[in-house]
ChimeraX commands (.cxc) that place a marker at each C-alpha (Angstrom):
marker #1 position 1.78,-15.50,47.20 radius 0.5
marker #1 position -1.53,-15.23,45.43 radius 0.5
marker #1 position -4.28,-13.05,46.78 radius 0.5
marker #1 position -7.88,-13.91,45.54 radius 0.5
marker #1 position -9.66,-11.17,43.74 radius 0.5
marker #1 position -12.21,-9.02,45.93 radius 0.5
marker #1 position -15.64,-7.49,45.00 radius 0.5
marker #1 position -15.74,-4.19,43.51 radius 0.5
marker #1 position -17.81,-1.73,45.87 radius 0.5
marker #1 position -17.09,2.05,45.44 radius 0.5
marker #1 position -18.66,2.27,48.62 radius 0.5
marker #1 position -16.83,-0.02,50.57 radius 0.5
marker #1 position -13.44,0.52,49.55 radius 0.5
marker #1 position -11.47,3.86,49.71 radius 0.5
marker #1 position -9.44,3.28,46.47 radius 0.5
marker #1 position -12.34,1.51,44.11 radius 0.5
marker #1 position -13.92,5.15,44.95 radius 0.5
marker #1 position -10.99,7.49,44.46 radius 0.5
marker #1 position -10.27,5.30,41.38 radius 0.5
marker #1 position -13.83,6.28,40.03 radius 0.5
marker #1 position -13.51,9.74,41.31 radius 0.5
marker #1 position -10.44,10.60,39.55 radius 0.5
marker #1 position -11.17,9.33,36.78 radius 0.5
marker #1 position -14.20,11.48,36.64 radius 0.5
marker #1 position -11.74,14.17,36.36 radius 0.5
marker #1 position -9.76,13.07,33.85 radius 0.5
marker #1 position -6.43,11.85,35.48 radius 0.5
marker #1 position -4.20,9.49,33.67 radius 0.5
marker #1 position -3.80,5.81,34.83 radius 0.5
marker #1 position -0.48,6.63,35.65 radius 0.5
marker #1 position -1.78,9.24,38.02 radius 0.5
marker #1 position -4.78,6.94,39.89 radius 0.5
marker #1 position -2.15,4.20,40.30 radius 0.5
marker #1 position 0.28,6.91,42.25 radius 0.5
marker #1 position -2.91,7.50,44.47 radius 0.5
marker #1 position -4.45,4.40,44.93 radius 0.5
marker #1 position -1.86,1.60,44.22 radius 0.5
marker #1 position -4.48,-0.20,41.86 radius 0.5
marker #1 position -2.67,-2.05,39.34 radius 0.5
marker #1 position -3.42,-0.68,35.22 radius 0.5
marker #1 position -5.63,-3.66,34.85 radius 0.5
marker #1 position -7.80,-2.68,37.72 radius 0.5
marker #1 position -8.29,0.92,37.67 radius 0.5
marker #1 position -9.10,0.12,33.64 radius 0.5
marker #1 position -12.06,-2.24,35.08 radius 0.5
marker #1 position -13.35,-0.13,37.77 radius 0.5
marker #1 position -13.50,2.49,35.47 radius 0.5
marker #1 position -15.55,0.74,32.94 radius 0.5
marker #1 position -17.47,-0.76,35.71 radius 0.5
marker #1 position -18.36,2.50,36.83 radius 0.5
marker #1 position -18.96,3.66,33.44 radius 0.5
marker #1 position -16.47,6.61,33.81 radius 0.5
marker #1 position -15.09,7.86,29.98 radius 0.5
marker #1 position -11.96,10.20,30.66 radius 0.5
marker #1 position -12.23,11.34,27.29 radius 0.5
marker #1 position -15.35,12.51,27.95 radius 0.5
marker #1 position -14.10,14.76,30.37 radius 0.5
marker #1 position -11.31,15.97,28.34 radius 0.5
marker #1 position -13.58,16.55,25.31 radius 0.5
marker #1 position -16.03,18.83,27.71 radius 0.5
marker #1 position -18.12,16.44,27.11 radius 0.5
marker #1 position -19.15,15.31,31.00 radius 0.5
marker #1 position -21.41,17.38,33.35 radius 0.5
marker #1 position -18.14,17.15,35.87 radius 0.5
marker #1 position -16.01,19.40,33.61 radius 0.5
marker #1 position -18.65,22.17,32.62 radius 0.5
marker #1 position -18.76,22.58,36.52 radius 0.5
marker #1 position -15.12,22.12,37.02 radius 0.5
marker #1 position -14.72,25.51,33.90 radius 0.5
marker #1 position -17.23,27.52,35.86 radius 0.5
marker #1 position -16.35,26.74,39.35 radius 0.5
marker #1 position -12.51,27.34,38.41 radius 0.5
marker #1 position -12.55,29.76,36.12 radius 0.5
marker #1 position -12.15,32.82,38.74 radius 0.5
marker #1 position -9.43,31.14,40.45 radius 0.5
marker #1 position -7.69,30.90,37.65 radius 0.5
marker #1 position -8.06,33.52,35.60 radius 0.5
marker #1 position -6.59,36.27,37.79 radius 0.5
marker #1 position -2.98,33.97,38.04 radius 0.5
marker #1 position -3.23,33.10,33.85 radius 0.5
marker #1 position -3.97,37.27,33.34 radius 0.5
marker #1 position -0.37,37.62,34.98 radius 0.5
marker #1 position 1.30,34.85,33.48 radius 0.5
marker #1 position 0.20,35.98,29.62 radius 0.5
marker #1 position 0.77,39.93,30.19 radius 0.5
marker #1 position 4.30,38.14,31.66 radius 0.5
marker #1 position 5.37,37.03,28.24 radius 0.5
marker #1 position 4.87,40.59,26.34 radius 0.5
marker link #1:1,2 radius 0.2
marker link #1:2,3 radius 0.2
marker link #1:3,4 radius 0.2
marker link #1:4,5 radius 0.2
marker link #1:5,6 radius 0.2
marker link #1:6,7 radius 0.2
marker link #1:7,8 radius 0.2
marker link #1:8,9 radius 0.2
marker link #1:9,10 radius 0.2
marker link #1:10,11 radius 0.2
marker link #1:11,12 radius 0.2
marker link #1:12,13 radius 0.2
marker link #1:13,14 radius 0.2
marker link #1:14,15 radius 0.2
marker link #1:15,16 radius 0.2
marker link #1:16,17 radius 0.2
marker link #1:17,18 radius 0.2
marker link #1:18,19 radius 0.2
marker link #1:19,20 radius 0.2
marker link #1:20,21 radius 0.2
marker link #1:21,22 radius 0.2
marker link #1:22,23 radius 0.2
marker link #1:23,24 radius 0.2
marker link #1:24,25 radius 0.2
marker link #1:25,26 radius 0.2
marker link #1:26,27 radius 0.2
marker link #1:27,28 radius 0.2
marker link #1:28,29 radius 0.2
marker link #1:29,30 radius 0.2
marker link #1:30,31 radius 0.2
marker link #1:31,32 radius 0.2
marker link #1:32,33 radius 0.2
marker link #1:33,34 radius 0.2
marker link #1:34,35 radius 0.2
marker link #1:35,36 radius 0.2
marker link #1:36,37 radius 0.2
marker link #1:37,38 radius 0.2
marker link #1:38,39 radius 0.2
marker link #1:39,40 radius 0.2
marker link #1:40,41 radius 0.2
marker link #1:41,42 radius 0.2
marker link #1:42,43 radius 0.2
marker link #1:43,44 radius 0.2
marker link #1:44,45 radius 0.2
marker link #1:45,46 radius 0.2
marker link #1:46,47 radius 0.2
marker link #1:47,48 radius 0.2
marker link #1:48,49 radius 0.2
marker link #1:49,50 radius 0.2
marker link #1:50,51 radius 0.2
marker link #1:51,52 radius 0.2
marker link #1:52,53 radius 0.2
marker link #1:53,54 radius 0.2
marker link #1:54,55 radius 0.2
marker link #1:55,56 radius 0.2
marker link #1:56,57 radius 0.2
marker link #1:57,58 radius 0.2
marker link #1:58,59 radius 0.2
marker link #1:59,60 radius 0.2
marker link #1:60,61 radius 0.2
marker link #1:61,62 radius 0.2
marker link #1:62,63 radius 0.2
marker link #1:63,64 radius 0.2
marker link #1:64,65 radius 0.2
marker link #1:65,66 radius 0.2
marker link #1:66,67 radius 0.2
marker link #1:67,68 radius 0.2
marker link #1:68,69 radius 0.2
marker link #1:69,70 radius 0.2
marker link #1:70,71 radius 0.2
marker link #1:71,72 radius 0.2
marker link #1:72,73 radius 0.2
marker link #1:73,74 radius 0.2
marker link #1:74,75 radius 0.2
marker link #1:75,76 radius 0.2
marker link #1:76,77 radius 0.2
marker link #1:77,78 radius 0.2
marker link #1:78,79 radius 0.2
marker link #1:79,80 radius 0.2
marker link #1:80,81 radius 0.2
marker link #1:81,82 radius 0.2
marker link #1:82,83 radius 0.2
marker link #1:83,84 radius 0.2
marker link #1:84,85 radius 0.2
marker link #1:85,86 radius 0.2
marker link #1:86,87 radius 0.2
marker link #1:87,88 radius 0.2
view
């Protein structure tokens, strides 16, 4: 049975806006369709619809991952510190 396509709206619908939002962040397709049960084909369009580059993020490129290295940076730190002087 055939559905008919629906209207994006990242504010109407929970997974067009998670889609978008991890994205943002740099998560693979793979990932997005594990969390929002968007098909490839659709996360790929909302994305571009919402003008989200993943690279972007994973270059350091985006204003979402310079805040993402600052904000996480003292969480993480402290745990990679132990891991590293783990391998000696």
């Amino acid at each position: 049975m055939m559905t008919t396509p629906r209207r994006v709206d990242f504010f109407k619908y929970e997974e067009d806006y998670e889609c978008a939002f991890l994205g943002a962040l740099g998560f693979s397709t793979r990932f997005i369709c594990s969390q929002t049960k968007l098909s490839p084909g659709k996360i790929t369009y909302r994305l571009k619809k919402a003008h989200v580059r993943r690279m972007d993020y994973r270059d350091g490129y985006s204003e979402i991952s310079s805040i993402m290295r600052k904000k996480m940076r003292p969480v993480i730190s402290p745990e990679l510190t132990r891991e590293l002087k783990g391998l000696k």
